[in-house]
Chimera marker file (.cmm) of the C-alpha trace (Angstrom):
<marker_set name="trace">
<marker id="1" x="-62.678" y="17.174" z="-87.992" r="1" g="1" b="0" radius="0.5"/>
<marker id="2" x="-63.925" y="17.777" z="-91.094" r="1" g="1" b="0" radius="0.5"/>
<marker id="3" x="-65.953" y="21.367" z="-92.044" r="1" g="1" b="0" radius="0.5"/>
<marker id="4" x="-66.472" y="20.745" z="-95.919" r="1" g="1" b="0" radius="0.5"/>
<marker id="5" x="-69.772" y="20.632" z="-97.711" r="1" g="1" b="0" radius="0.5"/>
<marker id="6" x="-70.790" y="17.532" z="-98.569" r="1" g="1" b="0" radius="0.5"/>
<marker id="7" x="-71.076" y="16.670" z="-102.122" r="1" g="1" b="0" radius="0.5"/>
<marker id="8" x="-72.889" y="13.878" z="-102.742" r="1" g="1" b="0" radius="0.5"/>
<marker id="9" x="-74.133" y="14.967" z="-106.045" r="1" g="1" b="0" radius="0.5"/>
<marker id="10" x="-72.195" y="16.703" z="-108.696" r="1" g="1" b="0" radius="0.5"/>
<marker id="11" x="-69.187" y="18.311" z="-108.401" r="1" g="1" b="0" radius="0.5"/>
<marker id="12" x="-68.870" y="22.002" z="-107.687" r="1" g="1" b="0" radius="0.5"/>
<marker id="13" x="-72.508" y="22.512" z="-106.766" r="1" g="1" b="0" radius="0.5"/>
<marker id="14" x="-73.024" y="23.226" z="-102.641" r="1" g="1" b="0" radius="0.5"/>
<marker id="15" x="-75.940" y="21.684" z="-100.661" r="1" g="1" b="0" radius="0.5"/>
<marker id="16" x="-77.553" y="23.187" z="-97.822" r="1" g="1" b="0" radius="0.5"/>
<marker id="17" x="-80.138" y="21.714" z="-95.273" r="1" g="1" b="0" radius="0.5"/>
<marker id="18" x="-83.768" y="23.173" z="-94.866" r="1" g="1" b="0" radius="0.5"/>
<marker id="19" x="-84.874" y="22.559" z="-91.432" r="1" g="1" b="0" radius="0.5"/>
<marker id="20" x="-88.475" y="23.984" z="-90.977" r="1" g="1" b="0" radius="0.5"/>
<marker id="21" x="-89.294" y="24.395" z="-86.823" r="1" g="1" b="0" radius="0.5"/>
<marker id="22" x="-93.014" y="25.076" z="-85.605" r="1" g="1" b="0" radius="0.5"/>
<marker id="23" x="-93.330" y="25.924" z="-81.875" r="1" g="1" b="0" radius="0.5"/>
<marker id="24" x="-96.464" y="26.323" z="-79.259" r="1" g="1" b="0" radius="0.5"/>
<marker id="25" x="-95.504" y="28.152" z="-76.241" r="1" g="1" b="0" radius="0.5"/>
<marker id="26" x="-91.482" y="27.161" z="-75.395" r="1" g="1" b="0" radius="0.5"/>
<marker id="27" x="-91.903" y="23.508" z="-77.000" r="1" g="1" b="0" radius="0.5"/>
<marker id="28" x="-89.886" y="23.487" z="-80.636" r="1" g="1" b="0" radius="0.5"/>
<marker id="29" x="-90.780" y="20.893" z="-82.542" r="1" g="1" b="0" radius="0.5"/>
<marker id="30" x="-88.502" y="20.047" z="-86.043" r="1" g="1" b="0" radius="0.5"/>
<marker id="31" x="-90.704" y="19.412" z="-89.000" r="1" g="1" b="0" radius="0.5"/>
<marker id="32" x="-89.112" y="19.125" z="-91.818" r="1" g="1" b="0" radius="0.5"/>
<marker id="33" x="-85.244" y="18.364" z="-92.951" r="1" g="1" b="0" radius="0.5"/>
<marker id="34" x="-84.458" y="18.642" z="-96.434" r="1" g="1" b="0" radius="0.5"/>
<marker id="35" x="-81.349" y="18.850" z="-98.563" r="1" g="1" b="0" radius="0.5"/>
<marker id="36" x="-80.860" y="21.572" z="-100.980" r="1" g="1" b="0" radius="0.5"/>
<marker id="37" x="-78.964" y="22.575" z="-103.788" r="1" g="1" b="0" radius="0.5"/>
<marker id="38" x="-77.959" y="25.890" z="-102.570" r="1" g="1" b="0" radius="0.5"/>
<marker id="39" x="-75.188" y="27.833" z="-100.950" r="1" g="1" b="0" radius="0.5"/>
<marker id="40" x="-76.062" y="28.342" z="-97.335" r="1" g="1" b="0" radius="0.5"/>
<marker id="41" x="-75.702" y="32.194" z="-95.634" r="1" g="1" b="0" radius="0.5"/>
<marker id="42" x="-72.403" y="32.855" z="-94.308" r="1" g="1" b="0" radius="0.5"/>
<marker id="43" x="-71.559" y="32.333" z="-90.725" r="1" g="1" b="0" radius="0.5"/>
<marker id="44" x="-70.764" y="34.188" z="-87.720" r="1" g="1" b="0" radius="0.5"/>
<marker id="45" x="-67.457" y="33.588" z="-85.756" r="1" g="1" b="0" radius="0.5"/>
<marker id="46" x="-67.349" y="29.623" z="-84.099" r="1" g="1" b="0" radius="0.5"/>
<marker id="47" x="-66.577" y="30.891" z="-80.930" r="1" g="1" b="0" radius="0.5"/>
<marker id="48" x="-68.096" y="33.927" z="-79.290" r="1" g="1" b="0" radius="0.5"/>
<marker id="49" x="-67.574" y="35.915" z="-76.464" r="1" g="1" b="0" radius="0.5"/>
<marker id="50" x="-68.342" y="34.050" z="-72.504" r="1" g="1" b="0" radius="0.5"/>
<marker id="51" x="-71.950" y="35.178" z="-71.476" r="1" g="1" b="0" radius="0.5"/>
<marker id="52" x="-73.792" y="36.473" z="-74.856" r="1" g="1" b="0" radius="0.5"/>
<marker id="53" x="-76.989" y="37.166" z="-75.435" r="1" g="1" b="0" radius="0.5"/>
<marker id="54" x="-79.531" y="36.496" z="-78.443" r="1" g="1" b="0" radius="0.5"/>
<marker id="55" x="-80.105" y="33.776" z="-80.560" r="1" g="1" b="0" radius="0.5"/>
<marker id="56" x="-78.434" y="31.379" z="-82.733" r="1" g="1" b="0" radius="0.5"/>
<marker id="57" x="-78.366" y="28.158" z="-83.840" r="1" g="1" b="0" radius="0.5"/>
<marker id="58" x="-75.149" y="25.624" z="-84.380" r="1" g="1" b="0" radius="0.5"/>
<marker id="59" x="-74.157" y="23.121" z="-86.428" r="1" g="1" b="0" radius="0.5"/>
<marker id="60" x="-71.822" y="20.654" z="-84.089" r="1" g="1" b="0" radius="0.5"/>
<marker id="61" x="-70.075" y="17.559" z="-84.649" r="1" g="1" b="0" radius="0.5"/>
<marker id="62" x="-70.989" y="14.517" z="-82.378" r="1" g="1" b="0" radius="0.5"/>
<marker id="63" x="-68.400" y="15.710" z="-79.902" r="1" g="1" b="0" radius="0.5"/>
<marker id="64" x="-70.347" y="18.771" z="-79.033" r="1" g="1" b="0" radius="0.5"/>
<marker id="65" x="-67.634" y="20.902" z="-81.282" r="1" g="1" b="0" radius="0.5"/>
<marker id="66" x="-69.551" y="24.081" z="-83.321" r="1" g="1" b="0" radius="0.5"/>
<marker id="67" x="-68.764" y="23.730" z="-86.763" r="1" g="1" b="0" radius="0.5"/>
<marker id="68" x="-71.463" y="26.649" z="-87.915" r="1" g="1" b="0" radius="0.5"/>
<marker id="69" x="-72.889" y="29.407" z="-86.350" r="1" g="1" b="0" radius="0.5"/>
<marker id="70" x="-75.209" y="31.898" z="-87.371" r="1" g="1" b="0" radius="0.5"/>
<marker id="71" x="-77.004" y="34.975" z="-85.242" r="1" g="1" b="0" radius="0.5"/>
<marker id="72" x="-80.688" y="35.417" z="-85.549" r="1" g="1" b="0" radius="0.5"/>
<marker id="73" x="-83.336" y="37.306" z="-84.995" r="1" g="1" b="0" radius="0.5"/>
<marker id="74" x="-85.379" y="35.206" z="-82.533" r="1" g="1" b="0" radius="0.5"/>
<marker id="75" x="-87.645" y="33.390" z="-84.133" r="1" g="1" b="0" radius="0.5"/>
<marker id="76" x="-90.341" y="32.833" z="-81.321" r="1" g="1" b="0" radius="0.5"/>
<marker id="77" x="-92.108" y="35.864" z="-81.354" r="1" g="1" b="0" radius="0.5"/>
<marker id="78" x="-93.604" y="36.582" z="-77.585" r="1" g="1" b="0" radius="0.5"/>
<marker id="79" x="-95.720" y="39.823" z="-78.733" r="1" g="1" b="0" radius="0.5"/>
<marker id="80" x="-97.439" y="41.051" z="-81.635" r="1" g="1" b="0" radius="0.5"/>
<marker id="81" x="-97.858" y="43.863" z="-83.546" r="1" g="1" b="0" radius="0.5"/>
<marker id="82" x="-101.402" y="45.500" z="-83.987" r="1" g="1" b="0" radius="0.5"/>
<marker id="83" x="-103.707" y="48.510" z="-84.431" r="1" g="1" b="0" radius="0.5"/>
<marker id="84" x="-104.050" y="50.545" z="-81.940" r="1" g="1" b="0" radius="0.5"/>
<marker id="85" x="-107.105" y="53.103" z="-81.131" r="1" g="1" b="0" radius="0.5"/>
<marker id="86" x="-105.096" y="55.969" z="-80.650" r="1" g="1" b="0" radius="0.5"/>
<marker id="87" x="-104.629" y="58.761" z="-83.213" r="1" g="1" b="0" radius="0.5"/>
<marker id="88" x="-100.626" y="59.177" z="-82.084" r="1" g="1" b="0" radius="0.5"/>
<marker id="89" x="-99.319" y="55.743" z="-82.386" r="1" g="1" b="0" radius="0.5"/>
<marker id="90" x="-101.137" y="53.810" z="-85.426" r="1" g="1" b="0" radius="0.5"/>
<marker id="91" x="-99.447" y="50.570" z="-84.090" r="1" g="1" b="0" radius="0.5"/>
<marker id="92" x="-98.937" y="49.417" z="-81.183" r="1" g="1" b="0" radius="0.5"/>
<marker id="93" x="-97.386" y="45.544" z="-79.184" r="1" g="1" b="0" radius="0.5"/>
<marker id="94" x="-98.884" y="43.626" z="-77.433" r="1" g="1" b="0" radius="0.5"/>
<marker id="95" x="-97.534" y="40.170" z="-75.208" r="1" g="1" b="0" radius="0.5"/>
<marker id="96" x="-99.001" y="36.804" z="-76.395" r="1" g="1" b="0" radius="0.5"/>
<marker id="97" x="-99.695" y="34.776" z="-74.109" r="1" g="1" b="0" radius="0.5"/>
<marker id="98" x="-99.128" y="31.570" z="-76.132" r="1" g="1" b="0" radius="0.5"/>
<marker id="99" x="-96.863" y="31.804" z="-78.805" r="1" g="1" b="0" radius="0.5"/>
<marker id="100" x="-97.658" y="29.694" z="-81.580" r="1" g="1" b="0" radius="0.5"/>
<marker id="101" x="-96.000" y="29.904" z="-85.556" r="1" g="1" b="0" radius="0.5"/>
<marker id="102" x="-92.747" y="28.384" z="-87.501" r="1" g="1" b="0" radius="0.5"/>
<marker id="103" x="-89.590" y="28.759" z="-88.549" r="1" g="1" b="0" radius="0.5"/>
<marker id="104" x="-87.233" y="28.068" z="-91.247" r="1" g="1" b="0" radius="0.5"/>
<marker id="105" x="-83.414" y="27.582" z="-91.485" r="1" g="1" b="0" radius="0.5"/>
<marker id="106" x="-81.073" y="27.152" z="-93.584" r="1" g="1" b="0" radius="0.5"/>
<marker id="107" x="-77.668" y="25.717" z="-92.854" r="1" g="1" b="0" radius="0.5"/>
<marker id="108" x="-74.679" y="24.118" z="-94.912" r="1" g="1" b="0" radius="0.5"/>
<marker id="109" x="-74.912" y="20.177" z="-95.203" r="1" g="1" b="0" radius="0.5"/>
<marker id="110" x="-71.248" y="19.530" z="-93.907" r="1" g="1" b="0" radius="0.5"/>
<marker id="111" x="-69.585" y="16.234" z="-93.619" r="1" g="1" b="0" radius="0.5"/>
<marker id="112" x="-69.394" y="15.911" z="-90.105" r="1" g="1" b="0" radius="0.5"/>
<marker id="113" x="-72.244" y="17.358" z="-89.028" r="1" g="1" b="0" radius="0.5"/>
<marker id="114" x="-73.910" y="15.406" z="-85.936" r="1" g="1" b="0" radius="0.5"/>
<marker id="115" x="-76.736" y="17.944" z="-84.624" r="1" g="1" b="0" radius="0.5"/>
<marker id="116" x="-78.380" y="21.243" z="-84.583" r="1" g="1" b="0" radius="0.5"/>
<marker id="117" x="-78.657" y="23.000" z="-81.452" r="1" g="1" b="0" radius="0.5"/>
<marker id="118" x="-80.948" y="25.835" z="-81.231" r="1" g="1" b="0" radius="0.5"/>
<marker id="119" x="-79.349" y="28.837" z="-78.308" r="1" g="1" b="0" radius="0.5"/>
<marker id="120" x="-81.191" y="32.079" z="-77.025" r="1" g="1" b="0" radius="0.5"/>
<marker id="121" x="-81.247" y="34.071" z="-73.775" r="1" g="1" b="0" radius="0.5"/>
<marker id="122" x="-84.527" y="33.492" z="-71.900" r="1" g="1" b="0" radius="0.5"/>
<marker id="123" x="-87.384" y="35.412" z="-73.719" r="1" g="1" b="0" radius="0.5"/>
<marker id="124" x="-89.030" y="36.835" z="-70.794" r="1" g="1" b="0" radius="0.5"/>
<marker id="125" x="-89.616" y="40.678" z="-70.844" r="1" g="1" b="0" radius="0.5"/>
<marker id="126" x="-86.120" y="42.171" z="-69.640" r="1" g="1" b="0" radius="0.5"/>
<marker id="127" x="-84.356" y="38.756" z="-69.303" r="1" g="1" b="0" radius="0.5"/>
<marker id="128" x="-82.946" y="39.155" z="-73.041" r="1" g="1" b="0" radius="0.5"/>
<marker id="129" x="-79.795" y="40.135" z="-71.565" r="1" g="1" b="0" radius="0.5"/>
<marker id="130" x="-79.160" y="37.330" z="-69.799" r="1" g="1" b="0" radius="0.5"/>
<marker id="131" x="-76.641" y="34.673" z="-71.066" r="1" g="1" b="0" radius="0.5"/>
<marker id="132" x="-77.912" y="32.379" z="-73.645" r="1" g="1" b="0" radius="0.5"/>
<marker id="133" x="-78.406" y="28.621" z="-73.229" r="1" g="1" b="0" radius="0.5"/>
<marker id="134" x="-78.739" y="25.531" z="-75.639" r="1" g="1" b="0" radius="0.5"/>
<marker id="135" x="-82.992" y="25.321" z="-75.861" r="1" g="1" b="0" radius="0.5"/>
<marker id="136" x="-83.741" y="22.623" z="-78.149" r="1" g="1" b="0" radius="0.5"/>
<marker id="137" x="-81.133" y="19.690" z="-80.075" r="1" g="1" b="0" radius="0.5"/>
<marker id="138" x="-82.005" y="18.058" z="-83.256" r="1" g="1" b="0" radius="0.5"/>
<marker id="139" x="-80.184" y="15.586" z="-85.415" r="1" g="1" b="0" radius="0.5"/>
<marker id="140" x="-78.773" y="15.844" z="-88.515" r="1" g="1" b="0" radius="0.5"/>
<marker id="141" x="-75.976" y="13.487" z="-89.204" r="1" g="1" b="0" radius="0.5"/>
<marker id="142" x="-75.985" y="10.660" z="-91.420" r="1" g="1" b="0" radius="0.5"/>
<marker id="143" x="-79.493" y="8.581" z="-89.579" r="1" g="1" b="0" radius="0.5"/>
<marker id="144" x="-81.762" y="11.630" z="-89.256" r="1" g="1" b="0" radius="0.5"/>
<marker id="145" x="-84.659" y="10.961" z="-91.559" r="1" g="1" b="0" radius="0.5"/>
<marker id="146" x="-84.379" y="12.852" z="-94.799" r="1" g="1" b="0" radius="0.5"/>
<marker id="147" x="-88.338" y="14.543" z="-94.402" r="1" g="1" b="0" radius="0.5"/>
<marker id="148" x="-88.679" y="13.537" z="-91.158" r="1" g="1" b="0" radius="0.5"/>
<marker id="149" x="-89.642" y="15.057" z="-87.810" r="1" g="1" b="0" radius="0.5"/>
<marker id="150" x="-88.273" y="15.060" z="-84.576" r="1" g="1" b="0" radius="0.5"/>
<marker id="151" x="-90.438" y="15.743" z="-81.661" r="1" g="1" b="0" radius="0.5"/>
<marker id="152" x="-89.077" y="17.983" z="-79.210" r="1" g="1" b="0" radius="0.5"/>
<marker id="153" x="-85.382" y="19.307" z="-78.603" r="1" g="1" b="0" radius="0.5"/>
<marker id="154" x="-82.668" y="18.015" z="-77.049" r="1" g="1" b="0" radius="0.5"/>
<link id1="1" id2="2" r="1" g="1" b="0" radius="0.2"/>
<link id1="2" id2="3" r="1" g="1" b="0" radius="0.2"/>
<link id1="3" id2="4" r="1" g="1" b="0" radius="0.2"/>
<link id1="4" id2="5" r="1" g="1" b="0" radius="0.2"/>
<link id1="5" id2="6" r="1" g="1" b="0" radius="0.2"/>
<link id1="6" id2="7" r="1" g="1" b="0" radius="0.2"/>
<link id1="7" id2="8" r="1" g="1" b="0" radius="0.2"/>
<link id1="8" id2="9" r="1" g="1" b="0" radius="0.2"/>
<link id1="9" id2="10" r="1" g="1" b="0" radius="0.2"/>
<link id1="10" id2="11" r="1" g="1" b="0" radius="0.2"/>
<link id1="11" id2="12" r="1" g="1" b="0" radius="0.2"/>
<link id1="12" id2="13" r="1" g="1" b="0" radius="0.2"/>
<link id1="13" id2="14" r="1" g="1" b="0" radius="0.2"/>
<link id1="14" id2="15" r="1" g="1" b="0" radius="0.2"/>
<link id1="15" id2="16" r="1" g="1" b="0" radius="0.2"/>
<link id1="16" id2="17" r="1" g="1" b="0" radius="0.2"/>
<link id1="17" id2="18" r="1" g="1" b="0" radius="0.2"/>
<link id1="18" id2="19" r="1" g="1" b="0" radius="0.2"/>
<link id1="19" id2="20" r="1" g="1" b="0" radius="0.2"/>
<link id1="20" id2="21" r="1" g="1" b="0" radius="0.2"/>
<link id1="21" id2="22" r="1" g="1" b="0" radius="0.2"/>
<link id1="22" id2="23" r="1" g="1" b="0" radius="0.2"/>
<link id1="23" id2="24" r="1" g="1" b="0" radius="0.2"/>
<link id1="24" id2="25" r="1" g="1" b="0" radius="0.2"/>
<link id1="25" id2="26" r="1" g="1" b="0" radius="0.2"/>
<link id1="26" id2="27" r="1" g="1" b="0" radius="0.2"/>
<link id1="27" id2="28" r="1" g="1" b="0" radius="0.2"/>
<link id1="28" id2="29" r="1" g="1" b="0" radius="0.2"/>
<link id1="29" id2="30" r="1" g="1" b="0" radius="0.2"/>
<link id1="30" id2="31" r="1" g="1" b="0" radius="0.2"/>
<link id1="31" id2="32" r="1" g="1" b="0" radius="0.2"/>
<link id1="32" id2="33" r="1" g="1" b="0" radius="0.2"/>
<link id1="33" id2="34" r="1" g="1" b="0" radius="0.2"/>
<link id1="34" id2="35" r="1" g="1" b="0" radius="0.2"/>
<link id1="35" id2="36" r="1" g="1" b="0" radius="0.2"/>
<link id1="36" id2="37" r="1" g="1" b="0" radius="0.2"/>
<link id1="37" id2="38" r="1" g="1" b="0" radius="0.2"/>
<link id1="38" id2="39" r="1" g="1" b="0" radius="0.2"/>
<link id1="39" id2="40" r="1" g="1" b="0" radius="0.2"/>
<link id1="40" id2="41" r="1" g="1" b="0" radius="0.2"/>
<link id1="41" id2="42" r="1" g="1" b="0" radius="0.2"/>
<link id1="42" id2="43" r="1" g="1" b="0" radius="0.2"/>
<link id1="43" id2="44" r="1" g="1" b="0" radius="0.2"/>
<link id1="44" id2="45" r="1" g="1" b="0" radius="0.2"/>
<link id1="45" id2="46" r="1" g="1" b="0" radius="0.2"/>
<link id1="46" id2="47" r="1" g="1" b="0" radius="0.2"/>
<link id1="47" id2="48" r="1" g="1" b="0" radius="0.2"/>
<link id1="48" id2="49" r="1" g="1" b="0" radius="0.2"/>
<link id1="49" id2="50" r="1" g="1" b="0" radius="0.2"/>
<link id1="50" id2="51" r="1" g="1" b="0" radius="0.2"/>
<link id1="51" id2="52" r="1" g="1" b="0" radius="0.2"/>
<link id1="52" id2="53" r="1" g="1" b="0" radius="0.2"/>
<link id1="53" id2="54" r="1" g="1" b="0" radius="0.2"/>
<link id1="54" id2="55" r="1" g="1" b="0" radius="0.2"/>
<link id1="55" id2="56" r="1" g="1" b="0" radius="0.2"/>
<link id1="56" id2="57" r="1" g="1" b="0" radius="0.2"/>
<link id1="57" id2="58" r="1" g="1" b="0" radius="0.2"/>
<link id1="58" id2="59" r="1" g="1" b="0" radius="0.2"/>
<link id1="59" id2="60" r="1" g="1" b="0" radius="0.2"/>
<link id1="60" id2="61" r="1" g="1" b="0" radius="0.2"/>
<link id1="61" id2="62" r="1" g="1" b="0" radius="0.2"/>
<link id1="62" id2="63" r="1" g="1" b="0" radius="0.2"/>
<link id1="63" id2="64" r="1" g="1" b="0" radius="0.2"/>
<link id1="64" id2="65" r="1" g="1" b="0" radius="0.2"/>
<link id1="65" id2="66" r="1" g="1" b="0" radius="0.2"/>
<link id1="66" id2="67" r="1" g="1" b="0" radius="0.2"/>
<link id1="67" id2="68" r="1" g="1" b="0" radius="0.2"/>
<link id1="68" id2="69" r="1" g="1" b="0" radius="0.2"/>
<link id1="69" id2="70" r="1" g="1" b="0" radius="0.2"/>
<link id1="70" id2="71" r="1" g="1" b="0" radius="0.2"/>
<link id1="71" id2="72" r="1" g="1" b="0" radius="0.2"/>
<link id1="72" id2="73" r="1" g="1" b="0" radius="0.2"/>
<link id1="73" id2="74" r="1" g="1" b="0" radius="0.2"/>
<link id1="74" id2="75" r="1" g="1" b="0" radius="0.2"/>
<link id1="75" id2="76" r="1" g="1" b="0" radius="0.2"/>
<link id1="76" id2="77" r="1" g="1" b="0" radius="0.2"/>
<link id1="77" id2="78" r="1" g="1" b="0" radius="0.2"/>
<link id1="78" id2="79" r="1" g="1" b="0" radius="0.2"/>
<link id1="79" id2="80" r="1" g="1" b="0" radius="0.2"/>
<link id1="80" id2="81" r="1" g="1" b="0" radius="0.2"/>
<link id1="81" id2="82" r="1" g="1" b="0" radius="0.2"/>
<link id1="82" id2="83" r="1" g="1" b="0" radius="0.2"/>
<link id1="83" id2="84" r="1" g="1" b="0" radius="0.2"/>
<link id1="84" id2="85" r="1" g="1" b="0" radius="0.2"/>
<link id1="85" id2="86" r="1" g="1" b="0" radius="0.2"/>
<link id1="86" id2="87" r="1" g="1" b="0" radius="0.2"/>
<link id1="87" id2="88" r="1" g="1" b="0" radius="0.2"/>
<link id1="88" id2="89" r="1" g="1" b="0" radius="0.2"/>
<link id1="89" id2="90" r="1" g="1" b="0" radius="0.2"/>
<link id1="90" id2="91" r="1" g="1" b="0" radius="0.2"/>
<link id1="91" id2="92" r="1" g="1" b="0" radius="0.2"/>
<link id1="92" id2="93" r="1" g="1" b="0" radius="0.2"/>
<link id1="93" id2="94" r="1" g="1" b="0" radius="0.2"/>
<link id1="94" id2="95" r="1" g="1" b="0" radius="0.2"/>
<link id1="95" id2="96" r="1" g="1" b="0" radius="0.2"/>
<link id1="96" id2="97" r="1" g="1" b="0" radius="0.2"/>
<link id1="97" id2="98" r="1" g="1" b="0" radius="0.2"/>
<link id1="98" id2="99" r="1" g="1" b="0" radius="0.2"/>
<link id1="99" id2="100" r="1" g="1" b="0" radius="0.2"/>
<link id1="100" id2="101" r="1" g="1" b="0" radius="0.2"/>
<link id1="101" id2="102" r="1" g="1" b="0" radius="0.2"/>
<link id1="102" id2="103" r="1" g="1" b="0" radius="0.2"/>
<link id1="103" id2="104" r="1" g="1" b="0" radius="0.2"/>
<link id1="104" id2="105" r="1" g="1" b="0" radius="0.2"/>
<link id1="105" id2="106" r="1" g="1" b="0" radius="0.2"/>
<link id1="106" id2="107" r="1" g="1" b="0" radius="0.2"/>
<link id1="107" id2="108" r="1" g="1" b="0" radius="0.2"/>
<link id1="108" id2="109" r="1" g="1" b="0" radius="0.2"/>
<link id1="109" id2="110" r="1" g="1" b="0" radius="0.2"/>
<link id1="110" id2="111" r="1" g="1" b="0" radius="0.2"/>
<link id1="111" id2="112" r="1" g="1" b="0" radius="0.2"/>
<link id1="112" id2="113" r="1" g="1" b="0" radius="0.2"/>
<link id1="113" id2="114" r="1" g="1" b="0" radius="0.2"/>
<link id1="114" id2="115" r="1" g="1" b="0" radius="0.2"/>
<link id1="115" id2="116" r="1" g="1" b="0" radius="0.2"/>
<link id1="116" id2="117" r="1" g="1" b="0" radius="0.2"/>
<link id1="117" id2="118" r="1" g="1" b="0" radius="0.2"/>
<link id1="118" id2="119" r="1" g="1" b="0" radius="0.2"/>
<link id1="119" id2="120" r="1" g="1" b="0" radius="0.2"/>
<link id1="120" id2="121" r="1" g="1" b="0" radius="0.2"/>
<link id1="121" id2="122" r="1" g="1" b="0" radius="0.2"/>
<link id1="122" id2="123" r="1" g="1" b="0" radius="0.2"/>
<link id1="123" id2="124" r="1" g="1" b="0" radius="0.2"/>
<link id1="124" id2="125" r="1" g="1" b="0" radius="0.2"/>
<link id1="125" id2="126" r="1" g="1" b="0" radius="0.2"/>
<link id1="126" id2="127" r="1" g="1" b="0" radius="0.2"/>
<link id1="127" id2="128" r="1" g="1" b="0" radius="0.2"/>
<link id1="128" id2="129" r="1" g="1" b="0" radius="0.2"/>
<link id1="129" id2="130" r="1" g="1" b="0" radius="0.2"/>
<link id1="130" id2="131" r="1" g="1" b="0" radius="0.2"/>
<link id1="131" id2="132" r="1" g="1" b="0" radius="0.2"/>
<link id1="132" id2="133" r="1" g="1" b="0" radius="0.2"/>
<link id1="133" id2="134" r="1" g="1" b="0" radius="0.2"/>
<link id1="134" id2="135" r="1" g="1" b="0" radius="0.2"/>
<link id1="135" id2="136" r="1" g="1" b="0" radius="0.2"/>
<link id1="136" id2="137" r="1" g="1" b="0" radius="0.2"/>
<link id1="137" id2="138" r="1" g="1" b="0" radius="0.2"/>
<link id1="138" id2="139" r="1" g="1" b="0" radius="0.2"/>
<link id1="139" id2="140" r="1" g="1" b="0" radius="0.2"/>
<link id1="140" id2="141" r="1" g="1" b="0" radius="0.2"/>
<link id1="141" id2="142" r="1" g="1" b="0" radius="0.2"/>
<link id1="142" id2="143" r="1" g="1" b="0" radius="0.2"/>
<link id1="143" id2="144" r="1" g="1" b="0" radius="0.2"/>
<link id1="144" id2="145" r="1" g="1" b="0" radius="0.2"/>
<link id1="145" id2="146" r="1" g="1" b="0" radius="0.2"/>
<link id1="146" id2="147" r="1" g="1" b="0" radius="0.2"/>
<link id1="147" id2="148" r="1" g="1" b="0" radius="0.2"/>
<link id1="148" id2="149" r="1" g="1" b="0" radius="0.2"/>
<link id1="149" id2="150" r="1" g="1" b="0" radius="0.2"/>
<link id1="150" id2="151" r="1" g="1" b="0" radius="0.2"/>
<link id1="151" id2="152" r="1" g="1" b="0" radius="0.2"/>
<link id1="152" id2="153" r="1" g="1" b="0" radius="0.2"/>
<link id1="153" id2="154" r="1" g="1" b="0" radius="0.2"/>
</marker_set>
């Protein structure tokens, strides 16, 4: 299993991959995939605790095997922040009902890389603690157009 950058350019530089996600309610839909000349953010440990919560996304070989993983903030955001009519608390959140926006991420373009797979805990109001699950799978390997889109995870 190979974990290095690829380099298919000139030596010594890194590339990374731009994926850009837009979602409407729970459907995640991949955008935009492009490769760029830039060192990707440093990853969290492959292999995490049984049973965590949050969100993250991976970068796994065809055989399912993480090769990058890196905790986020979910990106989906399920309420918003606005004004609020009382003189206590300027701001205030409220749910939305639809969720609607994008997403970018940035990941290292490694040699063996098959797939992104996208993982969070439900986002229901007080189900964040619950275990997190694979939500959407995307391809990245060596026959996943360059700008292209993919429509719908997994």
């Amino acid at each position: 299993m190979t974990t290095a950058p690829r380099n298919d350019s000139v030596p010594g530089r890194q590339t990374a991959v731009r994926l850009i996600f837009e979602y409407e309610g729970t459907d995640i839909r991949l955008v935009s995939r492009q490769r760029v000349e830039m060192v990707p953010p440093p990853g969290d440990p492959l292999h995490p605790e049984q049973d965590l919560h949050g969100f993250w996304v991976e970068v796994r070989d065809a055989g399912l095997h993480p090769l990058y993983r890196r905790v986020m903030h979910p990106p989906v955001r399920h309420d918003a922040e606005v004004f609020s009519d009382d003189p206590e608390r300027s701001l205030a959140r409220v749910p939305v009902d639809e969720p609607k926006g994008a997403f970018a991420v940035l990941v290292p373009d490694l040699a063996d890389a098959d797939h992104i797979a996208l993982v969070s805990s439900p986002p229901a109001p007080g189900a964040t603690a619950a275990p997190a699950t694979e939500v959407a799978r995307f391809a990245l390997g060596p026959g996943a157009d360059e700008a292209g889109t993919d429509e719908g995870g997994r």
